[in-house]
ROKEBA-630971 format. One record per residue (C-alpha): residue in three letters; residue number from 1; z, x, y. Coordinates in nm, 2 decimals, padded with zeros to 4 digits. Layout:
// residues N
+------+-----+--------+--------+--------+
| code | pos |     pz |     px |     py |
+------+-----+--------+--------+--------+
|  Ala | NUM |      Z |      X |      Y |
...
+------+-----+--------+--------+--------+
***
This chain:
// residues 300
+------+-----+--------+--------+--------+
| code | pos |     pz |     px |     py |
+------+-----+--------+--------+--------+
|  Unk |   1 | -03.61 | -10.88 |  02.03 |
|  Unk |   2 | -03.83 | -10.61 |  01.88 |
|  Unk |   3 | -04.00 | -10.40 |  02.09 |
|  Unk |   4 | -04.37 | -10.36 |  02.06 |
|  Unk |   5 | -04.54 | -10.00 |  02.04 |
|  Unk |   6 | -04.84 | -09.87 |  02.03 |
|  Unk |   7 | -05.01 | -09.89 |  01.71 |
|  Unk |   8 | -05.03 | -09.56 |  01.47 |
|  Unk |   9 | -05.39 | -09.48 |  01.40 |
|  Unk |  10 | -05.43 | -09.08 |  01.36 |
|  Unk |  11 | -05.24 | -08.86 |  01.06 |
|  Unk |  12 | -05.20 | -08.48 |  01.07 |
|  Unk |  13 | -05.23 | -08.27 |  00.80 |
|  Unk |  14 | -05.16 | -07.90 |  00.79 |
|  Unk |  15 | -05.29 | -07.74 |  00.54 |
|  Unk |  16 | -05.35 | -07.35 |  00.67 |
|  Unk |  17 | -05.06 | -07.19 |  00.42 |
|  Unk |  18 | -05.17 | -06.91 |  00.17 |
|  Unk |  19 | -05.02 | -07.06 | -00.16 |
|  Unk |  20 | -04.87 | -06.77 | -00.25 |
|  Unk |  21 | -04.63 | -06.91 | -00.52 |
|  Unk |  22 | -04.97 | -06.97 | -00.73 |
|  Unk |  23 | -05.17 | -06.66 | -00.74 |
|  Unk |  24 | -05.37 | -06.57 | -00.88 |
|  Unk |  25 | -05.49 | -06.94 | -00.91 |
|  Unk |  26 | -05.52 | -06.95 | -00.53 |
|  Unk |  27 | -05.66 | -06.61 | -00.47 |
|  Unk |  28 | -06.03 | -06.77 | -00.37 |
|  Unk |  29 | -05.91 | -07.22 | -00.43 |
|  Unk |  30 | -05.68 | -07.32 | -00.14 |
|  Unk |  31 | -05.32 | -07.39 | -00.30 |
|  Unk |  32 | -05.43 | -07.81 | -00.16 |
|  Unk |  33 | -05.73 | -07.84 | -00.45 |
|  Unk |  34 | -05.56 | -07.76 | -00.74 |
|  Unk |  35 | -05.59 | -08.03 | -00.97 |
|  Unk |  36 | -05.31 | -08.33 | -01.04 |
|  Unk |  37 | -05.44 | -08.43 | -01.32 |
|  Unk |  38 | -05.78 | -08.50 | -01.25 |
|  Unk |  39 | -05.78 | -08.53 | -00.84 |
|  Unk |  40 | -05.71 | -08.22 | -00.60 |
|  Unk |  41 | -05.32 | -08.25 | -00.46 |
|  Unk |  42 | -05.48 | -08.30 | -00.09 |
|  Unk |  43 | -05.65 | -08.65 | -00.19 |
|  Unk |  44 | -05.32 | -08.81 | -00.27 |
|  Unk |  45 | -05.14 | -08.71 |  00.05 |
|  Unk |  46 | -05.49 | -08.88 |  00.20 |
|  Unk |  47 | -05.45 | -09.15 |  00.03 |
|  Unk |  48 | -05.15 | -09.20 |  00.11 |
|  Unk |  49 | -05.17 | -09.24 |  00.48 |
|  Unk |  50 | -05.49 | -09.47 |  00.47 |
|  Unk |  51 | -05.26 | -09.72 |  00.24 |
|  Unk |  52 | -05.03 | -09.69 |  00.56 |
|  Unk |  53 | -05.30 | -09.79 |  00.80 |
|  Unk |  54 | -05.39 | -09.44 |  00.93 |
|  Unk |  55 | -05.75 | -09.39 |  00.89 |
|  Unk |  56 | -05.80 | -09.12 |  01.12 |
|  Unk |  57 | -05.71 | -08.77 |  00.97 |
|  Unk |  58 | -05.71 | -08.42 |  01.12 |
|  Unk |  59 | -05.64 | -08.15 |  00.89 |
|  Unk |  60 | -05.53 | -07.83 |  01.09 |
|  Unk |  61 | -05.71 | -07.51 |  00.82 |
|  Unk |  62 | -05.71 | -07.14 |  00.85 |
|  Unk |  63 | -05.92 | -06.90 |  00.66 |
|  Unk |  64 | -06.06 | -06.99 |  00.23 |
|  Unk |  65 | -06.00 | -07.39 |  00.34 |
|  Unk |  66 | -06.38 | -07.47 |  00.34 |
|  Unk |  67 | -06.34 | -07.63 | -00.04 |
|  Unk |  68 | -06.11 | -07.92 |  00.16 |
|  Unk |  69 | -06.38 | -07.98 |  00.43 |
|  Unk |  70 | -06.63 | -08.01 |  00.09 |
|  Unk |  71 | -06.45 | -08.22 | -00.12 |
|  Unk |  72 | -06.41 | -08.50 |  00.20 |
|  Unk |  73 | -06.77 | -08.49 |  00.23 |
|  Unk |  74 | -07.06 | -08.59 |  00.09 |
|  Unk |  75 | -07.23 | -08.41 | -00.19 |
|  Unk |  76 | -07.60 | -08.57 | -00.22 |
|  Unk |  77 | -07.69 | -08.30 | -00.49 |
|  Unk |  78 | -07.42 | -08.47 | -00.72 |
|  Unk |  79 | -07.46 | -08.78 | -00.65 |
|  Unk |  80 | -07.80 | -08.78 | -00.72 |
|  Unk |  81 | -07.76 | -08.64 | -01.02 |
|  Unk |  82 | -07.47 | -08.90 | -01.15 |
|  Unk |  83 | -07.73 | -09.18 | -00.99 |
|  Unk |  84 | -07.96 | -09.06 | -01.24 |
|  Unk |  85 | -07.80 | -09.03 | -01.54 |
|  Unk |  86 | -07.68 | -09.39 | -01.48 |
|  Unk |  87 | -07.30 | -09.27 | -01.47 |
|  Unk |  88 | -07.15 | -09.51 | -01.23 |
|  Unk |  89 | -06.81 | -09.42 | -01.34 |
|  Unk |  90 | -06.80 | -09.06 | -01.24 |
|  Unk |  91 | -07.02 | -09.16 | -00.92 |
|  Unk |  92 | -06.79 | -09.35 | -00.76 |
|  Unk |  93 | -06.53 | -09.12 | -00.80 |
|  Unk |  94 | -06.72 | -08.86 | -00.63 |
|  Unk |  95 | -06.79 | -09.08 | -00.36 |
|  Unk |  96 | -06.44 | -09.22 | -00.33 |
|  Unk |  97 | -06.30 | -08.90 | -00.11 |
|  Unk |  98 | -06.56 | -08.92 |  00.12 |
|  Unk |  99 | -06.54 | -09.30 |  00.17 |
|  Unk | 100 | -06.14 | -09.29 |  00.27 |
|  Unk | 101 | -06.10 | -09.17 |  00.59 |
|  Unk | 102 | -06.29 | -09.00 |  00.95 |
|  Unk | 103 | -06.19 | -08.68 |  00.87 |
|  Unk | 104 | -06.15 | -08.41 |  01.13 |
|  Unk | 105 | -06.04 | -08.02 |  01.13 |
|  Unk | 106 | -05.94 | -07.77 |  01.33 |
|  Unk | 107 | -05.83 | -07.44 |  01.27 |
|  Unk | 108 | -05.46 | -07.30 |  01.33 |
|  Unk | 109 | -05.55 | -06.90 |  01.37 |
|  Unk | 110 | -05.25 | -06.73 |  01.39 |
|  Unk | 111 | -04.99 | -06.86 |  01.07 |
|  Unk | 112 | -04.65 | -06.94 |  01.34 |
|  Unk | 113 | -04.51 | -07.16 |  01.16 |
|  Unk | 114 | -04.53 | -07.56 |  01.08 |
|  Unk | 115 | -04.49 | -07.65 |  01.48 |
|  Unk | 116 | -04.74 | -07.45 |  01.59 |
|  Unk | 117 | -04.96 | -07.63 |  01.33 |
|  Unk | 118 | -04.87 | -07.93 |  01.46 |
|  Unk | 119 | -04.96 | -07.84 |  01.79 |
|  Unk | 120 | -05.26 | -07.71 |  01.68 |
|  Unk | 121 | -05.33 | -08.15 |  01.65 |
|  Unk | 122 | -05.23 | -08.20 |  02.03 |
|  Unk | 123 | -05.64 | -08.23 |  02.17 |
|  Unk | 124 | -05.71 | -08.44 |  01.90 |
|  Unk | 125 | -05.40 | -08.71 |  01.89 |
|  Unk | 126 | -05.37 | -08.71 |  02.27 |
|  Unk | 127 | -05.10 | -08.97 |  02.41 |
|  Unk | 128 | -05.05 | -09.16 |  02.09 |
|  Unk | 129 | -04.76 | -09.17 |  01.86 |
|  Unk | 130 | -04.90 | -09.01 |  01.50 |
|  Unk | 131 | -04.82 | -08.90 |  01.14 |
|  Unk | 132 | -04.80 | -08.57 |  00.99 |
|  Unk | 133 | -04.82 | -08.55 |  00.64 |
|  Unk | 134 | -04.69 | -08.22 |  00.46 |
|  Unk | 135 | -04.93 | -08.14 |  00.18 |
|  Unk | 136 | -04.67 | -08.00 | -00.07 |
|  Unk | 137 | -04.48 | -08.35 | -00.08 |
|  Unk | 138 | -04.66 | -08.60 | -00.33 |
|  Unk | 139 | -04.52 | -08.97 | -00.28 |
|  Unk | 140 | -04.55 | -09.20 | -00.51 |
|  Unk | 141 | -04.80 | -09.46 | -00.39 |
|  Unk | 142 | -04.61 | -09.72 | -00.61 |
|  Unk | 143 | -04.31 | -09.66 | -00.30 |
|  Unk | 144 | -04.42 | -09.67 |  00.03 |
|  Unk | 145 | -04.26 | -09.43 |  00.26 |
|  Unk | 146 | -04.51 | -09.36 |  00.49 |
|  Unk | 147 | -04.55 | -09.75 |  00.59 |
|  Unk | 148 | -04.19 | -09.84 |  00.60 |
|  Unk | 149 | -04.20 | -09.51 |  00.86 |
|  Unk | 150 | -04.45 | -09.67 |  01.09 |
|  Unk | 151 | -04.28 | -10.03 |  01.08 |
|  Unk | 152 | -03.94 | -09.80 |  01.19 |
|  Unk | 153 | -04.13 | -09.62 |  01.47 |
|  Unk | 154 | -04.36 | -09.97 |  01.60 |
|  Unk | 155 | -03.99 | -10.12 |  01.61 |
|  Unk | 156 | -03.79 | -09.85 |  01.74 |
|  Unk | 157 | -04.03 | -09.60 |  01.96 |
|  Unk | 158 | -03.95 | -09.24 |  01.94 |
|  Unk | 159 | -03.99 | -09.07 |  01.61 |
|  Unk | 160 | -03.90 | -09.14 |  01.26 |
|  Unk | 161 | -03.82 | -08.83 |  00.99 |
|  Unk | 162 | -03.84 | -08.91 |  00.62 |
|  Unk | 163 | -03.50 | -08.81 |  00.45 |
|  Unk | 164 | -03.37 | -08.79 |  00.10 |
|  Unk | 165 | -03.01 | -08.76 | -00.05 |
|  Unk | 166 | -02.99 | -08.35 | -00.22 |
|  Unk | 167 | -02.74 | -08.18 | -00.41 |
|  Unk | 168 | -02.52 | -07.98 | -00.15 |
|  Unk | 169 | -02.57 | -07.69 | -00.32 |
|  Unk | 170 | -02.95 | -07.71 | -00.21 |
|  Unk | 171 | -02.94 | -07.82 |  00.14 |
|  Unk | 172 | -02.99 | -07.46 |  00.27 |
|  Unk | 173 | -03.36 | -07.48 |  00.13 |
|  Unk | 174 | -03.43 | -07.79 |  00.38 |
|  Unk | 175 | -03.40 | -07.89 |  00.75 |
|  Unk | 176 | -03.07 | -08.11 |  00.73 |
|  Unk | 177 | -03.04 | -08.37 |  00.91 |
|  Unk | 178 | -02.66 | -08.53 |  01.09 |
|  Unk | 179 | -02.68 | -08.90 |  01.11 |
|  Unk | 180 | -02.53 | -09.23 |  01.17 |
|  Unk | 181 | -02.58 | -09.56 |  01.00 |
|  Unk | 182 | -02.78 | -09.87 |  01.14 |
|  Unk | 183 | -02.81 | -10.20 |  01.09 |
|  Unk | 184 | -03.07 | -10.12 |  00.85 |
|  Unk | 185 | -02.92 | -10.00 |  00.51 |
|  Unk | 186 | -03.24 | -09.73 |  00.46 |
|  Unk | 187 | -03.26 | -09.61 |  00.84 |
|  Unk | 188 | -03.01 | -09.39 |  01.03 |
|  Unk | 189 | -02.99 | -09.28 |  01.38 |
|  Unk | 190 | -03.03 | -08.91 |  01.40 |
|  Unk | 191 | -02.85 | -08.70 |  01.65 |
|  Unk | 192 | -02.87 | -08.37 |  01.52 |
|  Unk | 193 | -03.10 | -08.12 |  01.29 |
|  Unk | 194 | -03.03 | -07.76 |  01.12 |
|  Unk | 195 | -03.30 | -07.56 |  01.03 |
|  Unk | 196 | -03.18 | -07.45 |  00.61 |
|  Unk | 197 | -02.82 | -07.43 |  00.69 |
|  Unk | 198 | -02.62 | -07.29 |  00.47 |
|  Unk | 199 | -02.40 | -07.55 |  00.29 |
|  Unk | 200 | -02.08 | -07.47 |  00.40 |
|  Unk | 201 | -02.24 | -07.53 |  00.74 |
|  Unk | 202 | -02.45 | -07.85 |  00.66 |
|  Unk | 203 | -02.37 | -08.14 |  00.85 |
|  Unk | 204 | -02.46 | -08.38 |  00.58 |
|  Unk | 205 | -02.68 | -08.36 |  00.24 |
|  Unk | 206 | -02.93 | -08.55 |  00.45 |
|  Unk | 207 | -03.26 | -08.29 |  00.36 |
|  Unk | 208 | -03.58 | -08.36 |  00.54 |
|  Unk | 209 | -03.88 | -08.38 |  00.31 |
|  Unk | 210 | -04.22 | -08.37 |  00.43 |
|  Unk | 211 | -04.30 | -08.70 |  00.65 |
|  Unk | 212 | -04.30 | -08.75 |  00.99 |
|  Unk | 213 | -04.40 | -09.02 |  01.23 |
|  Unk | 214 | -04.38 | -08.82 |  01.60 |
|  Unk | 215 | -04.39 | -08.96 |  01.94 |
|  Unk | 216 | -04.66 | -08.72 |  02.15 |
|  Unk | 217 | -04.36 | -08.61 |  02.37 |
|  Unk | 218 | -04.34 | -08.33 |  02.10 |
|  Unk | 219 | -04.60 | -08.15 |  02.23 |
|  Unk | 220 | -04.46 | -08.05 |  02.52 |
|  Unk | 221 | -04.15 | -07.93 |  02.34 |
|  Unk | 222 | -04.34 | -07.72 |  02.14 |
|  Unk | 223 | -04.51 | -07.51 |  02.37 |
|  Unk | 224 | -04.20 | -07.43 |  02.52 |
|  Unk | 225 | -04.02 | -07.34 |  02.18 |
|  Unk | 226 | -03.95 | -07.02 |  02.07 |
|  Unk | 227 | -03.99 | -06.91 |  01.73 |
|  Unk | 228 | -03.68 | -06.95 |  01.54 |
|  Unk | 229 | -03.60 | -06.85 |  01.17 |
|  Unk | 230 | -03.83 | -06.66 |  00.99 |
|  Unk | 231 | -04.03 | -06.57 |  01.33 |
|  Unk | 232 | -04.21 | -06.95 |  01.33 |
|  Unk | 233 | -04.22 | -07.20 |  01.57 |
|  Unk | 234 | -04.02 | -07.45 |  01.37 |
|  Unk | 235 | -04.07 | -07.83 |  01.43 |
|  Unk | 236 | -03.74 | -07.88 |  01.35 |
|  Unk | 237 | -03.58 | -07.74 |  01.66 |
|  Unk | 238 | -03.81 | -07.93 |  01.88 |
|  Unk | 239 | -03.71 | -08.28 |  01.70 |
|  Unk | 240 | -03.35 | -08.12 |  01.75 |
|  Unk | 241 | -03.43 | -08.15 |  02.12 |
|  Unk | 242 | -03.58 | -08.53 |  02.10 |
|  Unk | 243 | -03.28 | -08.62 |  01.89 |
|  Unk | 244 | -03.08 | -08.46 |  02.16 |
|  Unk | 245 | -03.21 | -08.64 |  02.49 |
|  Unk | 246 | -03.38 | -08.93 |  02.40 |
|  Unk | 247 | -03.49 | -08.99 |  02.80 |
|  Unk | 248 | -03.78 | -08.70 |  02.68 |
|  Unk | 249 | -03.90 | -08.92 |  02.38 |
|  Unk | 250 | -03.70 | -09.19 |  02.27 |
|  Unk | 251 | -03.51 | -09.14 |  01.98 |
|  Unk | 252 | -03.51 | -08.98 |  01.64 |
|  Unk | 253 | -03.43 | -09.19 |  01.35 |
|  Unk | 254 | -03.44 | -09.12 |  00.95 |
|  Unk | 255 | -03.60 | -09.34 |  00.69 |
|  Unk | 256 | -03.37 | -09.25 |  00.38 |
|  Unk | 257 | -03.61 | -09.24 |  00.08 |
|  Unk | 258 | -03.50 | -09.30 | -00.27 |
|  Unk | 259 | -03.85 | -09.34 | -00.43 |
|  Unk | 260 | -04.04 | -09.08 | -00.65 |
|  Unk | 261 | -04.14 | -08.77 | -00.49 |
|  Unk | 262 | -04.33 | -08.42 | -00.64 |
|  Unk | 263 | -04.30 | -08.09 | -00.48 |
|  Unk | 264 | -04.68 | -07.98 | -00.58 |
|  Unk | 265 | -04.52 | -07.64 | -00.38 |
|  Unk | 266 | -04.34 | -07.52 | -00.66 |
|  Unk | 267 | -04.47 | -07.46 | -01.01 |
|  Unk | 268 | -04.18 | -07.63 | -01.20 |
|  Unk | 269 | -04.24 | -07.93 | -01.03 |
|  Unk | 270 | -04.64 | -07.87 | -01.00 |
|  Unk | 271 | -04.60 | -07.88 | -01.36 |
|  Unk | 272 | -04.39 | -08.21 | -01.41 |
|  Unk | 273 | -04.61 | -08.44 | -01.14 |
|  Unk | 274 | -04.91 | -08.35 | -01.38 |
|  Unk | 275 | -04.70 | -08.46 | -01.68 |
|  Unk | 276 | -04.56 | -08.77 | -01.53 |
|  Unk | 277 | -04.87 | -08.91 | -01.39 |
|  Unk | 278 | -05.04 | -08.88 | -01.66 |
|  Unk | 279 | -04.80 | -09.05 | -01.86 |
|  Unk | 280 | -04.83 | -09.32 | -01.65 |
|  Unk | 281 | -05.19 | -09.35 | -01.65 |
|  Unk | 282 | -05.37 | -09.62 | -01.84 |
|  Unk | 283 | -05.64 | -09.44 | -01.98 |
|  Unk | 284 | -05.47 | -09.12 | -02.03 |
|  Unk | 285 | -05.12 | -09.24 | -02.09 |
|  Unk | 286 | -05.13 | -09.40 | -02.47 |
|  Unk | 287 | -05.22 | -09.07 | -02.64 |
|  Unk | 288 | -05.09 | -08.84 | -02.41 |
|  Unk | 289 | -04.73 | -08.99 | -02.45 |
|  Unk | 290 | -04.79 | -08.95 | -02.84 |
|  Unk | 291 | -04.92 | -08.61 | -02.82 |
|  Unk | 292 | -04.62 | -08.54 | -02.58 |
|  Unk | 293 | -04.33 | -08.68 | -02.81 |
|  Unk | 294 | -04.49 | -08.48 | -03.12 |
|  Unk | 295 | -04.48 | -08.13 | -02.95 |
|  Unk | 296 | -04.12 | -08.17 | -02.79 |
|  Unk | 297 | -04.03 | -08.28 | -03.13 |
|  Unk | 298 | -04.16 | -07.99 | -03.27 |
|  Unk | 299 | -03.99 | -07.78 | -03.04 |
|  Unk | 300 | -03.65 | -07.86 | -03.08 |
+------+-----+--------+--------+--------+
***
């Protein structure tokens, strides 16, 4: 019989890091507005969890983050202006951010580390089971991660990681997690987690990406974590801990994902998400492939 739990309603985001694999570009722009294609990187990873049913969203900021507060409100000047000129179009873009979500903030202060971020959300989620969303990680919204997390999580309790299959010889640039199977071919039970192991020491190429669906029980085990590696309070060793004794907060499991996923984090892959997306786009797409398979041609 499947359990019933409570419903998931609230999505973290933290969003206080410095971006500084993109300066100068995010010298005075938070590294979260830069442009994929022609929305900021931020409103997808919003997007995303209102198509899973979370329409409440806390983003957890730090210093230069005002532009994300902005671009979720509502700008009257502009709209006014677009109103005016008759441009629909561009108007209800403009109004789209503001329209997805109640959107909340807080600020972390001190930069220790993602779980300190996330406990930075505690006042504000409370006793409820909730999402945090990493803003680096762009899912495509054509595979559902997110939602197939909280179905895991409403049937299971406890907390549900998102997990995806890397080459050994890159596990020590993730949290890894050890696993075993369930009746479910994309779910596994998880009973252990290393913080970037080295690979010789990984105890599977299970890598955690960045989606999480926690059970509140985290908070307590993150004020009494210590920071770990790299001086950071790392919300990997207090899922370690849940995994560990699931009396504290029922268990951990892992939603194995094997959909499309862009690391806006890194410039490489900053770079391809642009490219690919707007391949795919139907108004861009047409001439932008052509314009695409004329200058590879060129250059090879």
């Amino acid at each position: 019989m499947t359990q019933s739990h409570p419903r998931i309603s609230k999505a973290v985001i933290p969003a206080a890091g410095l971006g500084t694999r993109f300066l100068p570009a995010t010298k005075a722009t938070p590294k979260e507005m830069l442009p994929v294609v022609d929305k900021p990187a931020i409103q997808y990873v919003v997007e995303e969890a209102v198509s899973a049913g979370l329409d409440d969203v806390l983003m957890v900021t730090g210093r230069n983050k005002r532009p994300l507060e902005d671009h979720f409100d509502r700008n009257y000047e502009l709209e006014s202006a677009l109103q005016k000129k008759g441009d629909a179009g561009r108007l209800a873009k403009v109004q789209e951010s503001s329209d997805l979500a109640t959107m909340h903030y807080v600020r972390q202060g001190d930069p220790k580390g993602l779980g300190h971020a996330v406990l930075c959300a505690a006042p504000h989620v409370g006793h409820e089971p909730f999402a945090v969303l990493l803003g680096d990680d762009l899912i495509d919204p054509r595979d559902p991660l997110l939602k197939r997390m909280v179905e895991v999580q409403e049937q299971h309790g406890g907390s549900v990681i998102a997990l995806m299959e890397v080459a050994p010889e890159q596990i020590h640039l993730y949290g890894c997690a050890a696993v075993d199977p369930t009746a479910d071919s994309d779910v596994v039970k998880v009973h252990d987690l290393v913080e970037k192991p080295a690979a010789a020491d990984a105890p599977s190429n299970y890598a955690i990406i960045g989606r999480y669906v926690l059970d509140p029980h985290i908070f307590d085990i993150l004020r009494k974590t210590e920071p770990g590696r790299g001086g950071e309070i790392q919300l990997t060793d207090a899922l370690q801990q849940l995994a560990a004794d699931e009396k504290v907060g029922g268990p951990v499991h892992g939603v194995v994902f094997k959909g499309r996923r862009y690391d806006t984090g890194d410039r490489g892959d900053y770079l391809r998400a642009i490219v690919r997306l707007a391949c795919e786009r139907e108004d861009l797409g047409p001439d932008f492939r052509t314009w695409l398979r004329s200058y590879v041609a060129e250059e090879m």
